[in-house]
N, C-alpha and C positions, 0 to 999 in steps of 0.2 A: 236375534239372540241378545238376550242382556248381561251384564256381570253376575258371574256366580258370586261372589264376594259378599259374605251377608257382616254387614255392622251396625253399631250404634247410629250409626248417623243414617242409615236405610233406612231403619228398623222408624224413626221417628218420622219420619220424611212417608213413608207407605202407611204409616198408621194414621198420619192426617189425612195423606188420600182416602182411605179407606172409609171414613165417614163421610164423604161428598161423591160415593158410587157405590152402583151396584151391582157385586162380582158375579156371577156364575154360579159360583160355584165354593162357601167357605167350611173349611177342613177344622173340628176341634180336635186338639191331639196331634201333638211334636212326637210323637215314635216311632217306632219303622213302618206301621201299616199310615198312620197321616203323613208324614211324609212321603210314603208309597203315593199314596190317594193324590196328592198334592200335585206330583211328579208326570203322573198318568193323565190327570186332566188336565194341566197346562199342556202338556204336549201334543195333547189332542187340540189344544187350541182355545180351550177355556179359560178367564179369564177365573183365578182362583188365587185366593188369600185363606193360610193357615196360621191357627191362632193354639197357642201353648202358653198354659198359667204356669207355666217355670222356666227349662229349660231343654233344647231338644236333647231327647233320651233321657229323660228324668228317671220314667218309669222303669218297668217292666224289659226295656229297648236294652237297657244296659247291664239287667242281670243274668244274661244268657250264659249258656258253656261256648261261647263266641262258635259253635260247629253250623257249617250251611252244610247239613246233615241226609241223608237220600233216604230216610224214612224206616232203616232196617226196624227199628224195634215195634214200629205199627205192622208189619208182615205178621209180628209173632199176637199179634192180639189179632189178629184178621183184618186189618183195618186198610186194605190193601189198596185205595183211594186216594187215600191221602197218604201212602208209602210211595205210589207212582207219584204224584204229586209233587211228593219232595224230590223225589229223581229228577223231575225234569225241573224244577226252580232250582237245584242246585247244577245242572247243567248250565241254564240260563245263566249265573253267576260266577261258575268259573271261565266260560267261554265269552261270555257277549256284552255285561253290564259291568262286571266288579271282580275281574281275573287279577287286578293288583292288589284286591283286600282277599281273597280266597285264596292258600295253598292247598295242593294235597296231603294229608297229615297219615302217616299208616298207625293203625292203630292194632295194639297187641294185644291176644288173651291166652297168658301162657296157661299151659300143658303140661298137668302136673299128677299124680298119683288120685291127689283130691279132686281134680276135675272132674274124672269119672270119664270112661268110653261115650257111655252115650250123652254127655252132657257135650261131650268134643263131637261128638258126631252130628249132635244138633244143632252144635254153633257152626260147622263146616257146613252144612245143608243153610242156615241162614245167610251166611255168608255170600253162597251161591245164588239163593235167588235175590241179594242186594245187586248182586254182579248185573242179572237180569235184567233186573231195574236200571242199573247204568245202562247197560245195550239199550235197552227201551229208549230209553231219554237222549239216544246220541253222544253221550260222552267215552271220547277215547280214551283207548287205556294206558296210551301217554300221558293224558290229562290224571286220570285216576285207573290207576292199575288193579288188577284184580286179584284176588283174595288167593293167599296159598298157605301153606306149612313150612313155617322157618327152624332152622338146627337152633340149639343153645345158644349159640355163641353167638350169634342175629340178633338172637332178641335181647342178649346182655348189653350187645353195643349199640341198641334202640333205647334202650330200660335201664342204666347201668344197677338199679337198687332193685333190683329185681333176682327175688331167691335161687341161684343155681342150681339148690340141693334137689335131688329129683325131677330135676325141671330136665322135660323130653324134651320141649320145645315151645311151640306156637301157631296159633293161627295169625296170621296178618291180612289186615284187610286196611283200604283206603277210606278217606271220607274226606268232606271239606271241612278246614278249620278259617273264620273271619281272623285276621289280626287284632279286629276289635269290632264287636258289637254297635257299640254308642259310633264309630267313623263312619259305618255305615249310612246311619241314620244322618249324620250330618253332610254325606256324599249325597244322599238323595234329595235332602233338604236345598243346597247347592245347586245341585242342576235343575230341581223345580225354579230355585230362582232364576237361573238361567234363561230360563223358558217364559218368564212375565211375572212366575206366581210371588206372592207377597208371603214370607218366611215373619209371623213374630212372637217373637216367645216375649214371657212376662206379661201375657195377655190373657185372664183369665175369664170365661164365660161364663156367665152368672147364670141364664134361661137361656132355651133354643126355641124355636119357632119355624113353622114350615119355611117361611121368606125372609130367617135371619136370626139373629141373636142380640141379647143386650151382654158388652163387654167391661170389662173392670182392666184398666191398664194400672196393673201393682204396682210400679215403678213410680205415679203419680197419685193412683188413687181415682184417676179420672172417669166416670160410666160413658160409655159409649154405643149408640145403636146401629148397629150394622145390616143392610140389608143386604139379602142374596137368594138367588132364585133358588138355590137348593143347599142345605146343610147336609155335610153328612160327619157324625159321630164318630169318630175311632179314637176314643180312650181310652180303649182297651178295659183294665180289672177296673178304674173310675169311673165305665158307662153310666152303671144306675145312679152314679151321682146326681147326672144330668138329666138322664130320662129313668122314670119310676116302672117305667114297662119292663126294663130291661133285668132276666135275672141270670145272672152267670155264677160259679159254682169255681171262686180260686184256689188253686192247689199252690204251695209254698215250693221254690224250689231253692236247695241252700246249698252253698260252693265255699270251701277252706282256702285260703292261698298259703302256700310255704315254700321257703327258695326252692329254686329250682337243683341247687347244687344238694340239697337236703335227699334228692332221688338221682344223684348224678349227671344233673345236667341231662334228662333227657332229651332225644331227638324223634321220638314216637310214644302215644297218649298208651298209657296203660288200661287194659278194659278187664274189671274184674266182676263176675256176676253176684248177683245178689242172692244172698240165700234165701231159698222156697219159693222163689220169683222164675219164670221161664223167659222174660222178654226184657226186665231189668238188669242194667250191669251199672258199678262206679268207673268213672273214669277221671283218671290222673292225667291231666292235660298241657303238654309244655307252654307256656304262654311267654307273651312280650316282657320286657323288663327283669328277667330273671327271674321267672315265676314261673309255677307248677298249680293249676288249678282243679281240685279234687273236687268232682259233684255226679250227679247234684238229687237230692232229696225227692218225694213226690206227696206230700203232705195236705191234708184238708188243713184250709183256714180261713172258717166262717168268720163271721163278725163284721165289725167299721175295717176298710181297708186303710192302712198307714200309708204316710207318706213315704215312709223308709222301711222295707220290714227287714227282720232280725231274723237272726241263726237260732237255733234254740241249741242247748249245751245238748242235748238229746240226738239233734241231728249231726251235729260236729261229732260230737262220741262216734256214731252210726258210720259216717265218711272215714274215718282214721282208722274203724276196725275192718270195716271191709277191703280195705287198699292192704292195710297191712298182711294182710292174710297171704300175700303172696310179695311181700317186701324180705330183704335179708335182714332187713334191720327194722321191728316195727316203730310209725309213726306215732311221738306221743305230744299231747298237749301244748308243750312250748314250742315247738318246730311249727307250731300255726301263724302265721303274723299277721293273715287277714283274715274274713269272712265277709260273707256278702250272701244277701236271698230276695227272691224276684217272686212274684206273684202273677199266672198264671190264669190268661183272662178265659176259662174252658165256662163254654155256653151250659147251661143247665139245662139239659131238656127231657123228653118225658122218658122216665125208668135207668136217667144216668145217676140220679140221685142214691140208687140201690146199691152200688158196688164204689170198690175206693175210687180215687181221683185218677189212680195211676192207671187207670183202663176205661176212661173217660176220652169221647172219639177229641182228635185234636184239629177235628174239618170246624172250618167255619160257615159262618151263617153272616146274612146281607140280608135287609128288610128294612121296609119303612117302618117307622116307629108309631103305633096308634096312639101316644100321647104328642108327639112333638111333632111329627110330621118330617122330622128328617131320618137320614137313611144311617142306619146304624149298621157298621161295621163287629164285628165280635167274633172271637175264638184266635182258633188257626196257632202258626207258631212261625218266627222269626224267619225262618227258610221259605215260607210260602205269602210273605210280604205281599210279593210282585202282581199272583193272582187274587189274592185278599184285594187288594188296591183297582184291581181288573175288573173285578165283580163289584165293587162297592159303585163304580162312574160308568159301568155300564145302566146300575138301575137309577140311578141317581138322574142319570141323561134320561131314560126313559121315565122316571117319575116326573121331572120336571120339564118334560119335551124340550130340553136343550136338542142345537145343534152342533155334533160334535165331528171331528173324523174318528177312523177306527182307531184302538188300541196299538200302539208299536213299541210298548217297554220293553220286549225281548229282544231288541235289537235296538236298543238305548244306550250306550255308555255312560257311565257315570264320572263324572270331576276325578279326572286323575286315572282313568281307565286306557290303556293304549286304544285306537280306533279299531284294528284290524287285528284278531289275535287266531293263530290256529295250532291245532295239537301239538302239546308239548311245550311252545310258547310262553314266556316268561315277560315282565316288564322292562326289558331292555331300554325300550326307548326312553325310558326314566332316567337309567342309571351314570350315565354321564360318565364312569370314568372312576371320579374322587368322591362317589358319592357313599354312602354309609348304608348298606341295605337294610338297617331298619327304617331308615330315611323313608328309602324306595317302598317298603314294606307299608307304609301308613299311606305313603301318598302318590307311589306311581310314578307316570307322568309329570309330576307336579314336582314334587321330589327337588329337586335343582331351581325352581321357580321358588321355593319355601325357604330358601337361602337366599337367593338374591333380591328378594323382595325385602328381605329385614333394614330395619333402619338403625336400628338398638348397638351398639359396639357388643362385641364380643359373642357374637350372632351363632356362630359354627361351632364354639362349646356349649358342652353338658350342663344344665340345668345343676346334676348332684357333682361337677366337677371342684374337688377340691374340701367337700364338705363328709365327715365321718361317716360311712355307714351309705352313702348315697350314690357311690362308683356306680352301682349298674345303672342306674337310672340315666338311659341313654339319650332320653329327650333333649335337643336342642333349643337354644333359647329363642332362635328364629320360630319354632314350632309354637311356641309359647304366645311369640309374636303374632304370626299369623293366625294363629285361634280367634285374636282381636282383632285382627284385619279381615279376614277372609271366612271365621267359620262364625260368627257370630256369639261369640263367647262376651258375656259382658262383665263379668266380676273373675278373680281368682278362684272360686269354686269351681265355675261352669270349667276350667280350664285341668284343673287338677280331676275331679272327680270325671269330667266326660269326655272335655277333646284327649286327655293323656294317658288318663287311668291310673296316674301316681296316685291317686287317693283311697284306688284299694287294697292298701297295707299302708296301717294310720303312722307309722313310725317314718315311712318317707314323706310321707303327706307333711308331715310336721318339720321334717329336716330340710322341705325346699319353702316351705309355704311365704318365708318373708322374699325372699328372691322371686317369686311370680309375679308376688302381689305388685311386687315394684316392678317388672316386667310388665304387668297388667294394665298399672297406672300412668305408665311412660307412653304405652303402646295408645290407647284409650287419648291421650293429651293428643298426641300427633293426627289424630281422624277430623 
């Protein structure tokens, strides 16, 4: 085993190695499915370097509803494959790999005049066979408990912004919510280091080629050609960038953020259905930092893919009318402080083109590419990472007759995962005593290591401590610290926008950003 600790001074230090060998095995795309891929073949034994022209989680990895979700709304399109699917990769994730980034979140769809009988009756029937799908996949229902009918008074103290008037009640149902999306991805990226693989972001891939690539390191400008017995593509919505074969069909997905005290502080995601829709619902989502995250959209968006996409005023409207419909008070326009929207890497195949995006299968596809010769990774979604990654170095190994061992990510822990976790089971061995459970919340295990590792004075306070407007902003400046030391964070962006997620609601972004930056520059001198 090596150091998980990905930095500046690795990152240089592998990338020269890097042209005087030739790996096994090189990964383009820093998101959760290349770093999946990344994770899977070092561990098996391969010798693998993954390369990212920004930063990990740039894309698509960090605009998720952060849920490792068990697939209920593919039941209701029949899609019932990958609904089992997601059952068991969200089992896999709260029991075995990443049970200190997954909690259980119960999630509510009140019960109201408007709902209608048989609209309540259809969702209690779906609900049931989600339950199923749990039983399937092994997951106790200590771990995620099963679906029932709550009084008013439950779901007011779940939801406090949530209409009383005629309100019967509720269904409740569980599911997993991640603390963060983009941690994920930087967990995984971690313990592939761990494991031999070479992690470099700011490394951008110009061509692929069956035995390799010619690279561009942005940071210099320098080309560089890389050899490797097998490439595989996982750049998700940017594939055809790279390979011209490749055509996928993204669907825009857009998310509001507004304090969380703005719906009461809740402690359970609101689920409101969509009108004229049988399988879509909005959900108001409690998230980290004092934040309520409302989404998300399922939108065609042909065209050049951006590097950032945008909300559209159309879809923000669309979020605030449907949540409100069963709020006391509705949501309007200033109560927004953020947005944010992800683009949806869904494979285009024959007669998906006919119907919206929103009923578009969300199974992925593994193949060799007949332009490039590497194996292209595509589709899938955030929860089903771990078998996308399974599939992609299984054929990879058989395209390129590597020899590998078998697959063992399901029984991997990830950086900051307890070793040994069983029903009901919580991250204890993190929590130390004095420690801050959002602390524990990001990092586990680790959690008390992210404090005593700091070198910086004043390590154990708030980031927004002392500064207007910035109280909740719970991040410690250790945290700040270690992103530099340990997660491979190299500027103030990478730090704000994806180890912390202060950057989504631009107003805190702005009230810490000189304090990072100097946190960033301090941290950065001492390596």
């Amino acid at each position: 085993m090596q150091s998980t600790a990905l930095t500046a001074l690795r990152r240089r230090r592998e990338l020269d190695e890097l042209t005087a060998e030739t790996v096994d095995l090189l990964v383009v795309g820093g998101g959760v499915t290349g770093t999946g891929v990344a994770l899977d073949a070092a561990a098996r034994g391969l010798s693998v370097a993954l390369v990212e022209a920004r930063d990990l989680a740039w894309g698509t990895s960090r605009w998720s509803s952060k849920l490792a979700h068990g697939g209920l709304r593919y039941l209701a399109t029949g899609d019932v494959g990958v609904a089992r699917e997601s059952a068991r990769e969200r089992h896999v994730l709260m029991t075995r790999t990443a049970p200190h980034l997954v909690r259980a979140l119960p999630q509510v769809l009140p019960l109201t005049p408007g709902t209608g009988r048989r609209r309540g009756l259809t969702v209690g029937i779906g609900f049931g066979l989600g339950d199923l799908l749990r039983r399937d996949a092994g997951t106790s229902s200590l771990v995620l408990p099963g679906p029932r009918l709550a009084r008013p008074g439950e779901v007011a103290r779940l939801v406090p912004a949530v209409a009383r008037e005629r309100l019967h009640g509720a269904w409740i149902a569980h599911d997993g919510q991640l603390v963060d999306d983009a941690r994920l991805v930087v967990a995984l990226a971690r313990t592939a280091a761990g494991r031999g693989a070479k992690i470099l972001t700011r490394v951008r891939a110009i061509s692929l080629r069956a035995d390799g690539a010619t690279l561009e390191d942005t940071l210099t400008g320098a080309t560089l050609t890389v050899r490797a017995r097998v490439v595989v593509n996982a750049t998700g919505v940017w594939a055809g960038t790279v390979d011209p074969s490749v055509r996928l069909r993204p669907s825009r997905g857009t998310h509001v953020v507004v304090p969380a005290a703005r719906l009461g502080s809740p402690t359970g995601a609101l689920m409101v259905p969509v009108p004229g829709s049988g399988s879509r619902y909005v959900f108001a989502l409690p998230a980290q930092l004092g934040r309520v995250v409302i989404g998300l959209t399922d939108e065609e968006a042909p065209g050049p893919v951006p590097d950032v996409p945008v909300a559209t005023q159309a879809e923000i409207d669309f979020l605030l009318e449907t949540v409100s419909g069963v709020l006391a008070r509705p949501l309007l326009p200033d109560d927004v402080v953020g947005t944010f929207a992800g683009l949806r890497p869904l494979v285009d195949t024959a007669g998906s083109s006919d119907g919206p995006s929103a009923d578009v299968s969300r199974k992925h596809l593994v193949e060799v590419s007949p332009s490039t010769g590497a194996v292209n990774v595509l589709g899938g979604k955030l929860t089903t990472y771990r078998t996308m990654a399974e599939d992609a170095v299984d054929l990879a190994v058989k395209h390129a007759g590597l020899t590998a061992g078998p697959c063992w990510t399901t029984a991997l822990p990830l950086v900051g995962a307890p070793s040994l976790v069983g029903p009901g089971s919580t991250v204890e061995s993190g929590r130390g005593g004095e420690l801050p459970d959002s602390l524990v919340a990001r990092y586990g295990t680790e959690a008390a290591e992210v404090l005593a590792a700091a070198a910086l004075p004043g390590s154990a306070s708030a980031i927004g401590q002392g500064i207007a407007g910035a109280a909740h902003l719970d991040i410690t400046r250790a945290e700040i610290e270690w992103a530099v030391t340990h997660e491979g964070a190299l500027d103030a962006d990478d730090v704000l926008d994806r180890r912390t997620r202060i950057g989504l609601v631009p107003a805190d972004r702005a009230a810490v950003r000189d304090g990072v930056e100097e946190l960033v520059a301090d941290a950065l001198a001492r390596l």
